[in-house]
C-alpha positions as CSV (number, residue, x, y, z in Angstrom):
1,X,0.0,0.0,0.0
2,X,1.7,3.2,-1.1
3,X,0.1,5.2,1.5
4,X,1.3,2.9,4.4
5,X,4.9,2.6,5.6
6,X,7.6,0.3,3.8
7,X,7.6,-2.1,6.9
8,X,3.8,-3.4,6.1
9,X,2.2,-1.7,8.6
10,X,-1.2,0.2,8.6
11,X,0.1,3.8,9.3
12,X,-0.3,6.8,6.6
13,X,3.3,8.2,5.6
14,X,1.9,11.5,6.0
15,X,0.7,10.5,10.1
16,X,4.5,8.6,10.1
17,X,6.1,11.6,9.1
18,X,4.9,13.9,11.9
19,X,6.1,11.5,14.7
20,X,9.1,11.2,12.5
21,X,9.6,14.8,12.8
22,X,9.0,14.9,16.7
23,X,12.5,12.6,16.8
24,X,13.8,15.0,14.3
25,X,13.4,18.7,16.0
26,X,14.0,17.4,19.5
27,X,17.6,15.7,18.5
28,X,18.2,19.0,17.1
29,X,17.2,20.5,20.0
30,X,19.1,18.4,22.8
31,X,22.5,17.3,20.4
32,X,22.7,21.1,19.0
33,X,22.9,21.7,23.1
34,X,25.2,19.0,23.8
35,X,27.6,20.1,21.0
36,X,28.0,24.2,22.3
37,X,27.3,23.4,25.6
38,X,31.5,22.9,26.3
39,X,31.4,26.4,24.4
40,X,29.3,27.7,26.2
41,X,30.7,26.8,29.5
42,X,33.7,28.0,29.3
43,X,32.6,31.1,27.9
44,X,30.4,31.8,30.9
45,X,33.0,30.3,33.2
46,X,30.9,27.3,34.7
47,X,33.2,24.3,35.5
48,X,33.2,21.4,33.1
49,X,31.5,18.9,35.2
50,X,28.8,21.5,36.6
51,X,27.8,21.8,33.0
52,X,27.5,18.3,32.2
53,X,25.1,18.3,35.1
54,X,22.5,20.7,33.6
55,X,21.1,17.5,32.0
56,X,20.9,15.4,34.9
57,X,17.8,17.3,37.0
58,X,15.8,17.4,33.5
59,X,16.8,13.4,32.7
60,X,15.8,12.0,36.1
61,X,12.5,14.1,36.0
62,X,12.1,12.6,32.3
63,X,12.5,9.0,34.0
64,X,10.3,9.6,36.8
65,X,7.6,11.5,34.4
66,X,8.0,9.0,31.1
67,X,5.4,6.0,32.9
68,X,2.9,9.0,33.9
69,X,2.6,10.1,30.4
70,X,2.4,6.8,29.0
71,X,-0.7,5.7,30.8
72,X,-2.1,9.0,30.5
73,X,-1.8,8.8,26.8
74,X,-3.8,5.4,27.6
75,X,-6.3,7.2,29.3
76,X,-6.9,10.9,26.8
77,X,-5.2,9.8,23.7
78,X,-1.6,10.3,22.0
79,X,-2.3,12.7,20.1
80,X,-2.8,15.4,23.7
81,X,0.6,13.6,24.9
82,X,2.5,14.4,21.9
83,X,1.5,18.4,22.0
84,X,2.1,18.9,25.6
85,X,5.5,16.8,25.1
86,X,6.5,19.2,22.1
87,X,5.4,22.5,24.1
88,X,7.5,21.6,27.0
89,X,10.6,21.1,24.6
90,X,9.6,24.3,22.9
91,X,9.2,26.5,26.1
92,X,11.7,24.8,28.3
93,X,14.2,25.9,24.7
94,X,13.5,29.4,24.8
95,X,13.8,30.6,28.7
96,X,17.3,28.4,29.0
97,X,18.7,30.6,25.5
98,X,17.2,33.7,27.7
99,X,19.5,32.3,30.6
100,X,22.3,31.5,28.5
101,X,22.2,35.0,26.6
102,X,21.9,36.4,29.9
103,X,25.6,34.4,31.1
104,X,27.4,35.6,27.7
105,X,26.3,39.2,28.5
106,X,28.0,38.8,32.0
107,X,24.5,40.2,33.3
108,X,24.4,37.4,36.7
109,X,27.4,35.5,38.2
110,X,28.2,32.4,36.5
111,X,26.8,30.0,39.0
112,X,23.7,31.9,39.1
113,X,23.6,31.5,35.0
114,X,23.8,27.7,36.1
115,X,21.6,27.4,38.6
116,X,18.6,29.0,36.5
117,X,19.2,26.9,33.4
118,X,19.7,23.7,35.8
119,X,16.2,24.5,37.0
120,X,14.5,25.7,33.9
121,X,15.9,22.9,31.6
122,X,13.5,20.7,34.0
123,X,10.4,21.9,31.9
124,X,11.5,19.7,29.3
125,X,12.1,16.8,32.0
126,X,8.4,17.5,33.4
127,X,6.6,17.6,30.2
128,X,8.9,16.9,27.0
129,X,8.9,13.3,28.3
130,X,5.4,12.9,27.2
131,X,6.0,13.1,23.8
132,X,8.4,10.2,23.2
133,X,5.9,6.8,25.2
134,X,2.6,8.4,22.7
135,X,4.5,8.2,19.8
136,X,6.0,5.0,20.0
137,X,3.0,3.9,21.2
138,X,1.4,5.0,18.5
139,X,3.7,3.7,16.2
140,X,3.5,0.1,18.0
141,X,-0.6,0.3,17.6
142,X,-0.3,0.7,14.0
143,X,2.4,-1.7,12.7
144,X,2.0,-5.4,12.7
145,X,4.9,-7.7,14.8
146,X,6.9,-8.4,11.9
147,X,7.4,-4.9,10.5
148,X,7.8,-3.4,14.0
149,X,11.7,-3.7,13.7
150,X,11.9,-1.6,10.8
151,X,9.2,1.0,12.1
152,X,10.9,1.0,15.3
153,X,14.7,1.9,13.8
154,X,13.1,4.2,10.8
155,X,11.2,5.9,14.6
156,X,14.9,6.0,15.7
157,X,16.4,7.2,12.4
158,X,14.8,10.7,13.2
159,X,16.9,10.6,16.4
160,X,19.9,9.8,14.2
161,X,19.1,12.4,11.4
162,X,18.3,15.5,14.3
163,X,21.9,14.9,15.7
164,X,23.3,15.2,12.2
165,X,21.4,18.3,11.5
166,X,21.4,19.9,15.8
167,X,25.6,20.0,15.5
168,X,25.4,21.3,12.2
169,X,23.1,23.9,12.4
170,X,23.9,25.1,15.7
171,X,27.1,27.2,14.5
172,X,24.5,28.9,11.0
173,X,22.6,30.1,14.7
174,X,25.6,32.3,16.1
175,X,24.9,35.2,15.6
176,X,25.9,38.8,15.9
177,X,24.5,39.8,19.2
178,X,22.9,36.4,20.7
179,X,26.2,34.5,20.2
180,X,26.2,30.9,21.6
181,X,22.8,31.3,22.8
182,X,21.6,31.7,19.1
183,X,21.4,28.1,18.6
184,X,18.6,27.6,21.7
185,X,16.3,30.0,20.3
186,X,16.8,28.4,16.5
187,X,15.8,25.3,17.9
188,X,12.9,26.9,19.6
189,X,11.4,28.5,16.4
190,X,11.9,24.9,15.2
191,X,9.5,23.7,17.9
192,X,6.9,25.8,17.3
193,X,6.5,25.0,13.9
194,X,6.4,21.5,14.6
195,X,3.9,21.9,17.3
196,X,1.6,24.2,15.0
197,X,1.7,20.9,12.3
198,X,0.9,18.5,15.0
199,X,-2.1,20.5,15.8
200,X,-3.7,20.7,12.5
201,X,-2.2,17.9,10.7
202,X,-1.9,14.9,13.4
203,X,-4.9,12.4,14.1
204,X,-5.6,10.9,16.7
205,X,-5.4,7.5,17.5
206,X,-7.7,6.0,19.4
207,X,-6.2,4.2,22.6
208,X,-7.8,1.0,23.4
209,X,-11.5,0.7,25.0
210,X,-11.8,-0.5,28.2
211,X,-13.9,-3.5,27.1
212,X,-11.0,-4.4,24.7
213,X,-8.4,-4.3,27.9
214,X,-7.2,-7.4,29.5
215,X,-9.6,-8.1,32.4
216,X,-6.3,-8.8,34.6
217,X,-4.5,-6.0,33.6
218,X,-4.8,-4.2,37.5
219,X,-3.5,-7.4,38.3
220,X,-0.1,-7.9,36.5
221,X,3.2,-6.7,38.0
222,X,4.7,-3.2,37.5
223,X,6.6,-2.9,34.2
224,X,9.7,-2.7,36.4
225,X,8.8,-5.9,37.5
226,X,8.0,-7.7,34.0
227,X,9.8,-10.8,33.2
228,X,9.6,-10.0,30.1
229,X,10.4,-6.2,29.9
230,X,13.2,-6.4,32.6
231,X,16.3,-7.6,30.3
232,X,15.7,-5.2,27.4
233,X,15.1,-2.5,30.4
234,X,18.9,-3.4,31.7
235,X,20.3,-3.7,28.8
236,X,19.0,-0.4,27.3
237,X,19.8,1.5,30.7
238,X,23.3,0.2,30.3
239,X,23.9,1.1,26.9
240,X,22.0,4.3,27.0
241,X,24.3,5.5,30.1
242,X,27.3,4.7,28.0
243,X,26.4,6.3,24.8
244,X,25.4,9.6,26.7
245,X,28.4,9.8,29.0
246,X,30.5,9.3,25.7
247,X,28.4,12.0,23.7
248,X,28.9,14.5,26.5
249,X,32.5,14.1,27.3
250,X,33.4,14.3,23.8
251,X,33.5,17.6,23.7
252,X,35.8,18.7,25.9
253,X,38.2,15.8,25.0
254,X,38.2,17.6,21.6
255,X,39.0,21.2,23.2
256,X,41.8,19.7,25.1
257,X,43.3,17.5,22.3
258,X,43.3,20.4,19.8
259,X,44.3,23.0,22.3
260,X,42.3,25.7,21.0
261,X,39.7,28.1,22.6
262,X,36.3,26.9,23.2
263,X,34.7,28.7,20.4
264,X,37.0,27.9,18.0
265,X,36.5,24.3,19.1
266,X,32.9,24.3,18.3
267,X,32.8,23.7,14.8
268,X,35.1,20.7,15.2
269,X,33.2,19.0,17.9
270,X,30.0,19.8,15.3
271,X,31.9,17.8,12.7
272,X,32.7,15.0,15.5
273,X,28.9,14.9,16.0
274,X,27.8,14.8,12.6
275,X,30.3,11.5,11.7
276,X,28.4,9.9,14.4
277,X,24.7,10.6,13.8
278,X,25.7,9.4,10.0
279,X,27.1,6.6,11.9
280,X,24.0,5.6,13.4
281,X,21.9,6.3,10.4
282,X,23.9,4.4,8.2
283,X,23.1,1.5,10.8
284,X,19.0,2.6,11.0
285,X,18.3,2.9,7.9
286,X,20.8,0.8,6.0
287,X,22.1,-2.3,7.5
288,X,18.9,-2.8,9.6
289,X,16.2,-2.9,6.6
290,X,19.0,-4.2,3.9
291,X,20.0,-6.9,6.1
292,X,16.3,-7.4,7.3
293,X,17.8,-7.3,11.1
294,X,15.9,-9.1,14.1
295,X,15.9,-7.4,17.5
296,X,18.4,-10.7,18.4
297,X,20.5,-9.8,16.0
298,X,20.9,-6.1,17.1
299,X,21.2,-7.1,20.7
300,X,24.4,-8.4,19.9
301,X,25.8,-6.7,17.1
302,X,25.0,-3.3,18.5
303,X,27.3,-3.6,21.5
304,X,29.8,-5.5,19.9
305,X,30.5,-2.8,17.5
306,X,30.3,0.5,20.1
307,X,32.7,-1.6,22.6
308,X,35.0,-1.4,19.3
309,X,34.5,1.8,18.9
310,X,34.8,3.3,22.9
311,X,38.5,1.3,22.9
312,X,39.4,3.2,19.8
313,X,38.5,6.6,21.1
314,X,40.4,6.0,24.7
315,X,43.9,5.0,22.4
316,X,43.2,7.7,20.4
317,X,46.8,9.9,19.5
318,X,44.6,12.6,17.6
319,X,41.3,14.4,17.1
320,X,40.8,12.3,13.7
321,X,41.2,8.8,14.8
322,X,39.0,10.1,18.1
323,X,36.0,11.3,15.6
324,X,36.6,7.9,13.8
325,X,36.3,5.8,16.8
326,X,33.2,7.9,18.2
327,X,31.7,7.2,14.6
328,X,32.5,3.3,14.9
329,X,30.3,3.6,18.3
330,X,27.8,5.1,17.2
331,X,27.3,2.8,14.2
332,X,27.1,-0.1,17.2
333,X,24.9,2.3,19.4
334,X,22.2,2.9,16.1
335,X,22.4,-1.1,15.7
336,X,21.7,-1.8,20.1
337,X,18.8,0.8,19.9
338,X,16.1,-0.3,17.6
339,X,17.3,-3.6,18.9
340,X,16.0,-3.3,22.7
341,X,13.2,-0.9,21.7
342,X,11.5,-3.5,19.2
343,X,12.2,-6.3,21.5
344,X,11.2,-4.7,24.6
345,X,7.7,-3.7,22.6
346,X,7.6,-7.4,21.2
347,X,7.9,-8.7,24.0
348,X,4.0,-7.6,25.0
349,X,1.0,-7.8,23.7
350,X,-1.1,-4.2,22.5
351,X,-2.1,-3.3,26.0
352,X,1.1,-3.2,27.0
353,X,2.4,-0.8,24.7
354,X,2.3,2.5,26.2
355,X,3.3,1.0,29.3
356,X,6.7,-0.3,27.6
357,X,7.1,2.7,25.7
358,X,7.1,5.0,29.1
359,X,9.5,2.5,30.7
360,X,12.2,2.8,27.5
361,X,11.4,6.6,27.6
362,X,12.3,6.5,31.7
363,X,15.5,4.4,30.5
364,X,16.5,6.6,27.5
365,X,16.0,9.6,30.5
366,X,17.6,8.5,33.6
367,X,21.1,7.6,31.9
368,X,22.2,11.8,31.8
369,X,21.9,11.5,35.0
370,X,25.5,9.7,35.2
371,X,27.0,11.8,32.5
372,X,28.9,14.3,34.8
373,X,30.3,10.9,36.4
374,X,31.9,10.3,32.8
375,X,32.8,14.5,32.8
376,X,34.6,13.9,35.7
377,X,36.7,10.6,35.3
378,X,37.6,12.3,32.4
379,X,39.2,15.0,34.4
380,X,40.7,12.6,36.6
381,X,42.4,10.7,33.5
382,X,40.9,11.2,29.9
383,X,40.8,7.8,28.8
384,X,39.0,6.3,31.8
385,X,35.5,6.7,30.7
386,X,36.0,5.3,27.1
387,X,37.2,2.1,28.7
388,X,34.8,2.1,31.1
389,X,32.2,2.2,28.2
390,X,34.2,0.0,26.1
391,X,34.0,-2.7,29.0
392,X,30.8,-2.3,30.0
393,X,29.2,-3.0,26.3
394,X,32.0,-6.0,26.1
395,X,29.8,-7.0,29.2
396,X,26.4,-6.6,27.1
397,X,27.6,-9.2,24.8
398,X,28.0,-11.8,27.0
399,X,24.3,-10.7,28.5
400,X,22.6,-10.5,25.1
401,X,24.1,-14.4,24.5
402,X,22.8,-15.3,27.8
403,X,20.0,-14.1,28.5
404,X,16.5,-16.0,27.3
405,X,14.4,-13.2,26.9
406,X,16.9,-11.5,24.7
407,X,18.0,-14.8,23.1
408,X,14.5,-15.2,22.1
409,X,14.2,-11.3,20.7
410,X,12.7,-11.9,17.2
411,X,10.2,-10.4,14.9
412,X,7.4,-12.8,16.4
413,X,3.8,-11.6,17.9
414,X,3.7,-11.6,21.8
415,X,3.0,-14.6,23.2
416,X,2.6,-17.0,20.1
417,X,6.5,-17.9,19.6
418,X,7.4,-21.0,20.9
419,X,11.3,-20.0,21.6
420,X,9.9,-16.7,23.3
421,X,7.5,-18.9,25.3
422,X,10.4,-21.7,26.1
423,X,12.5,-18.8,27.2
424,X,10.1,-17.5,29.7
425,X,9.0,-20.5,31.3
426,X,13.0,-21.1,31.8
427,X,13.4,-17.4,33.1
428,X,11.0,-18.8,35.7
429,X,13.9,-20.6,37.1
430,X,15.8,-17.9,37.8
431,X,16.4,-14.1,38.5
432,X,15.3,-12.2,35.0
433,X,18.3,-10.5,34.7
């Protein structure tokens, strides 16, 4: 069906390409941040590891918020979700460039700059997190189990093409006057245009009735609790704390390795960025769909490739073989993405989809938290949090292989394959993790 998506599934292009774009703006958004936020920093004067802290209010208040949304978008509908979520990207965007214009012009101490934009990036913690469950719920509701792999990394691929496009556009948004905080209010502008789409252009879609709910569904366990949500929950908080806490440090390894002021850094660590997010959509929307890709497959292939890539960066003699090694983990970090996203929304049947969702939104949150952890073992000795990431996916691979839930990660519907069902009653012997 030409109107439908290339994966099978039952969901307009037109609908696909609006939840596409929500991925797109808000990787602009939070990577264009990321890449001048070194810049920015030491511009203003704020330590390093203060600044990679900003983040971690706004991520734990993403992970605590994510599971509220979801169920709310059970309750009112994804399409209300997915507008609040993009407002509170939008208006937590434009009062922290206010903050940071404010910090450039040297009109508040520095740790005062900090402090406000610590608190006022939590907007987008409190109510940009409810964007993210709806739409993958919405996603999951529309696409049938064997095409939810490639819906689920094309989803992702958004992610991948907003942090080609944030690092690259941030520098066309410093401008005369507004400086480093030019690329906030771009990204801002960007947000309200998306938001105005959403409203007029956006259907809903309809979440499911109560007399179509499992009549057990008060009864089953927290998500957190899951047997068969819990791996793909480990395993994606793992890797998501690794690929943050090597996104973030990046920069200033970069600065110091080039030796150059922080502005004049800025366009290089753009460039690092950029070979990256290519990275990762080369892996989204190439290997996955030409190599028709299960969740298993990614699982493993995903962290094999990113521990590759983390060792190379932590030998690294120059700023080139550094931006090559960050784009060899990225490629691995595309690939282990998709991977526990479609399992983890595999794994479950349709009720359980928002639920899910708001539990790998909570997971894709909570791991900024541990970024200025990374900021400072890199002060402490630079290649100590590159090994650190590099062993702890080398430890994935041996949990991927092990593992029955994620051994039995394929295309499958819930609850009708035999290896996913022989897995789980074997889990039953045993811890889930």
């Amino acid at each position: 069906m030409s109107s439908s998506l290339e994966t099978g599934g039952g969901l307009p292009r037109s609908t696909f390409t609006l939840l596409f774009g929500i991925s797109v703006v808000t990787a602009m958004g939070n990577t264009g941040l990321i890449s001048v936020m070194p810049a920015i920093a030491r511009e203003i004067g704020i330590p390093d590891v203060l600044a990679a802290s900003v983040f971690s209010f706004s991520s734990l208040l993403w992970a605590i918020t994510s599971p509220f949304w979801a169920r709310a978008s059970d309750r009112h509908g994804r399409r209300p979700m997915i507008l609040i979520g993009v407002a509170g990207f939008t208006v937590s965007t434009v009062v922290c460039a206010v903050v940071v214009l404010a910090g450039l012009k040297h009109m508040a101490a520095p740790l005062t700059i900090f402090g406000l934009f610590f608190i006022l990036r939590a907007l987008n913690g409190l109510f940009g997190s409810a964007a993210n469950p709806a739409a993958q719920a919405y996603v999951a509701e529309h696409t049938p189990p064997e095409g939810r792999t490639k819906a689920m990394s094309s989803l992702a691929g958004g992610f991948g093409l907003g942090t080609v496009f944030g690092p690259f556009m941030a520098p066309l948004f410093v401008l005369p006057f507004v400086g480093l905080s030019g690329p906030l209010f771009g990204f801002a502008l960007l947000g309200v245009a998306l938001w105005v789409l959403l409203w007029l252009r956006l259907p809903e879609s309809r979440p499911p009735l109560e007399a179509e709910r499992d009549p057990e569904e008060g009864l089953r366990p927290p998500i957190w609790r899951d047997r068969r949500v819990i791996p793909f929950l480990i395993y994606g908080f793992l890797v998501s704390i690794c690929q943050s806490g090597q996104g973030q440090t990046l920069g200033f390894l970069i600065i110091d390795k080039l030796g150059i002021a922080p502005l004049q850094a800025h366009g290089f660590i753009a460039i690092a960025m950029m070979f990256g997010a290519v990275a990762s959509l080369l892996a989204q929307w190439g290997l996955i769909p030409m190599f028709e890709m299960t969740p298993r497959q990614l699982l493993r292939w995903g962290v094999v490739v990113a521990a590759a890539g983390n060792l190379v960066v932590a030998m690294a003699p120059d700023y080139w073989i550094a931006v090559a090694g960050y784009a060899i983990s990225s490629l691995g970090f595309g690939l282990a993405r998709p991977g526990f996203t479609a399992g983890a929304s595999l794994a479950v049947g349709q009720a359980d989809q928002a639920r899910t969702a708001g539990a790998i939104g909570a997971v894709n949150g909570v791991n900024v938290v541990f970024a200025p952890f990374f900021v400072l073992a890199y002060k402490g000795w630079a290649p100590g949090p590159f090994l650190f990431a590099g062993m702890t996916m080398a430890a994935m691979v041996v949990y991927a292989f092990r593992n029955p839930q994620l051994r039995a990660a394929d295309p499958h519907p819930a609850g009708t394959s035999a290896a996913t069902q022989a897995a789980l009653e074997r889990s039953d012997e045993g811890p889930a993790a």
